[in-house]
N, C-alpha and C positions, 0 to 999 in steps of 0.2 A: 200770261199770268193772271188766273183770275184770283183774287182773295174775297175770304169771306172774313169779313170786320167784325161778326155779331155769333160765329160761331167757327169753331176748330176744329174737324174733325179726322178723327186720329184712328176710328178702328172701322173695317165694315159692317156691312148689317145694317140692320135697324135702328133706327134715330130714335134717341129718349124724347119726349116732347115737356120743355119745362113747364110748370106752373104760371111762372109768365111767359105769357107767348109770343113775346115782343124779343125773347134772348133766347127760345129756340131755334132747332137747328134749322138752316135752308139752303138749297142750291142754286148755284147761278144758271140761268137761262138758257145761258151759252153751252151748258152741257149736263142738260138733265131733259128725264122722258116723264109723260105720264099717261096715265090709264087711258082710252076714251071715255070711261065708264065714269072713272072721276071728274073729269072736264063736262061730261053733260049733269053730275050732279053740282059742281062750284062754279062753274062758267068757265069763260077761257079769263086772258089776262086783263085787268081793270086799264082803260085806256085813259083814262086819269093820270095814270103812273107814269111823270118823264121818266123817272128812273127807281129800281125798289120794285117795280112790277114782278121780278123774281121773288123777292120774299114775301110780297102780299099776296100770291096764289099759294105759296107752299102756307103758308098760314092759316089760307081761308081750307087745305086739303087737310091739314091737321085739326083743324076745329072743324070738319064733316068726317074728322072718325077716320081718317087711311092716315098711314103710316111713308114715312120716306125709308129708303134703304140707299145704303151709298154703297158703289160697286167699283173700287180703286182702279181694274182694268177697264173701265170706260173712260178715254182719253179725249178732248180736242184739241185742235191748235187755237193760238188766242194772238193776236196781234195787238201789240202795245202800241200807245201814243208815240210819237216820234219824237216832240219836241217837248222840253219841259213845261212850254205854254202849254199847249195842246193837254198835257200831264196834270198841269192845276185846275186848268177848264175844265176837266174832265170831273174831280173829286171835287170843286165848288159843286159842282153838278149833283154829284151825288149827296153831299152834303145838303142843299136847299132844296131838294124835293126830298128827299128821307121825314121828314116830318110831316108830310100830308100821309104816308102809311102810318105814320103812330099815332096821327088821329083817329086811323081809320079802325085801327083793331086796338085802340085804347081810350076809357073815357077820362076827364078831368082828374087829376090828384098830382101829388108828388112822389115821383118813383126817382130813384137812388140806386145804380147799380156801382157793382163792385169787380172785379177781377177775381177770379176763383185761382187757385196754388194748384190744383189737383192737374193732372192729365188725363183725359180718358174720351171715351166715343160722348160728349156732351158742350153745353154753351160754354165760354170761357167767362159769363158773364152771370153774376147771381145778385137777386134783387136784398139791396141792404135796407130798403125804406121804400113803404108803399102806404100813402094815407089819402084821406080825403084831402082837397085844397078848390080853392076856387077856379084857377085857374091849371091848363097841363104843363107840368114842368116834369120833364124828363130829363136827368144828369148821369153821365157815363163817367165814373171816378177813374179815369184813366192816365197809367203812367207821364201819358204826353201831356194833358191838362196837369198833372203835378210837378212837373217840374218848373211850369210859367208860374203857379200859384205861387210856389216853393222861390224861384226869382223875383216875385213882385214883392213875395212879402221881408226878400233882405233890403232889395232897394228899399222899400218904404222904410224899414227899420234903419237902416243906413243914414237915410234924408233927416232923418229924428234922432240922430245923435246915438242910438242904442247899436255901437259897432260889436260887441259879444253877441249879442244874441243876432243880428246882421253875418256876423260868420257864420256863426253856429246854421242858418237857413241858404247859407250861402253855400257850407258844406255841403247838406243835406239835399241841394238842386245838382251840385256835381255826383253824388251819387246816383241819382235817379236818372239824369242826364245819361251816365259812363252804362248805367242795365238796360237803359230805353235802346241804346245803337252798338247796344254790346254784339250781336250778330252781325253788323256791319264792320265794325271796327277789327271784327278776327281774320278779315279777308287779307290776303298776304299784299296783295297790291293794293297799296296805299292810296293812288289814283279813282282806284275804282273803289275803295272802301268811301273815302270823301265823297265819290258821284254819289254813292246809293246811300249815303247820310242826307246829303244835300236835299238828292227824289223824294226819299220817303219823308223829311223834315217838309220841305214844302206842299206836299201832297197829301199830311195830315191836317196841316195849318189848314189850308184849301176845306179842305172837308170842315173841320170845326167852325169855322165863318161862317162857310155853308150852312151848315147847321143853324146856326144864331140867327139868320138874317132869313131863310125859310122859314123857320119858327115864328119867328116875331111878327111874320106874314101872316100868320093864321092863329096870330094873338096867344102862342107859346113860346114857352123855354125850353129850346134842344141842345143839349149837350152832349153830341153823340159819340160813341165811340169811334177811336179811331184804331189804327192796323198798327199791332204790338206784337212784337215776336213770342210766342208762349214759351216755355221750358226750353 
């Protein structure tokens, strides 16, 4: 299973290339071709990149003018992690170097991304705030970051006496909660519904830390997105 966290893509053909180029589309490594012609004009893969090296070349192939095309009957196989360690290692992993690419094809300010409602051949991700700032702070307003928001902010209301409005956010975390693992939760076998709440729950945690603690290494704020079921 490879997933792509930063883009969805749902029709074939030719890939739109968004305005920001940080929430266009890309493919994983593991099963995508490219031109010679392209590779001796962008280089091959930036050896920088522990990880994200797939989306920093599709990046650098979009910004010299070629286009991606995605081709549904081109298939690989893909071998999972075995143990849930090995599972979190893996997406800390990706989490804490993903921010050495968005400095790399982003410069300072505060960018705000959002979750798009639509379905189609594009990024699931649309830029809601892009300004100047002193520093790079990049935030992914993601289902999974809101429902801990959405939890902290009943505890904290709770702690302070204000139990109304402490329900009221407490409801509002079970619903986001019940949409966030709603594909997990339809699977008939209940065992394995719980397994793949539990994977994907720790496997986004892993990544968001990630995120935090990469960032803060190269004196940013990464909030990145994490893997949310669309439509």
């Amino acid at each position: 299973m490879i997933i792509q966290i930063l883009c969805n893509i749902f029709e074939d053909g030719y890939q739109r290339v968004e305005r920001d180029a940080w929430i266009s589309p890309f493919f994983a490594g593991a099963n995508v071709a490219f031109r010679r012609k392209a590779l001796d004009q962008v280089g091959c893969y930036d050896e920088k990149c522990v990880t994200g090296e797939d989306r920093d070349i599709c990046l650098r192939m979009a910004g010299a003018g070629w286009e991606i095309y995605f081709e549904p009957r081109a298939r690989v196989g893909h071998k999972n992690r075995l143990t849930p360690r090995s599972l979190v290692r893996q997406w800390f992993g990706y989490g804490y170097h993903h921010p050495y690419v968005a400095t790399k094809h982003s410069s300072r300010g505060l960018r705000v991304y959002r979750p798009t409602l639509e379905r189609g051949p594009s990024a699931i991700y649309r830029s809601l705030l892009s300004t100047r700032f002193p520093v790079h702070v990049s935030i992914f307003l993601t289902p999974f970051l809101a429902m801990h928001m959405l939890a902290a902010l009943a505890v904290l209301l709770a702690v302070l006496g204000q139990y109304i409005a402490a329900a009221v956010f407490g409801g509002l975390t079970l619903a986001v909660v019940a949409g966030y693992f709603r594909a997990d939760i339809r699977r008939r076998n209940i065992l394995r519904a719980a397994t793949f709440v539990a994977l994907r729950y720790l496997a986004n945690l892993a990544l968001l830390a990630g995120g935090l603690l990469g960032g803060a290494r190269l004196g940013m704020l990464y909030v990145g997105a994490t893997f949310d079921y669309k439509g």
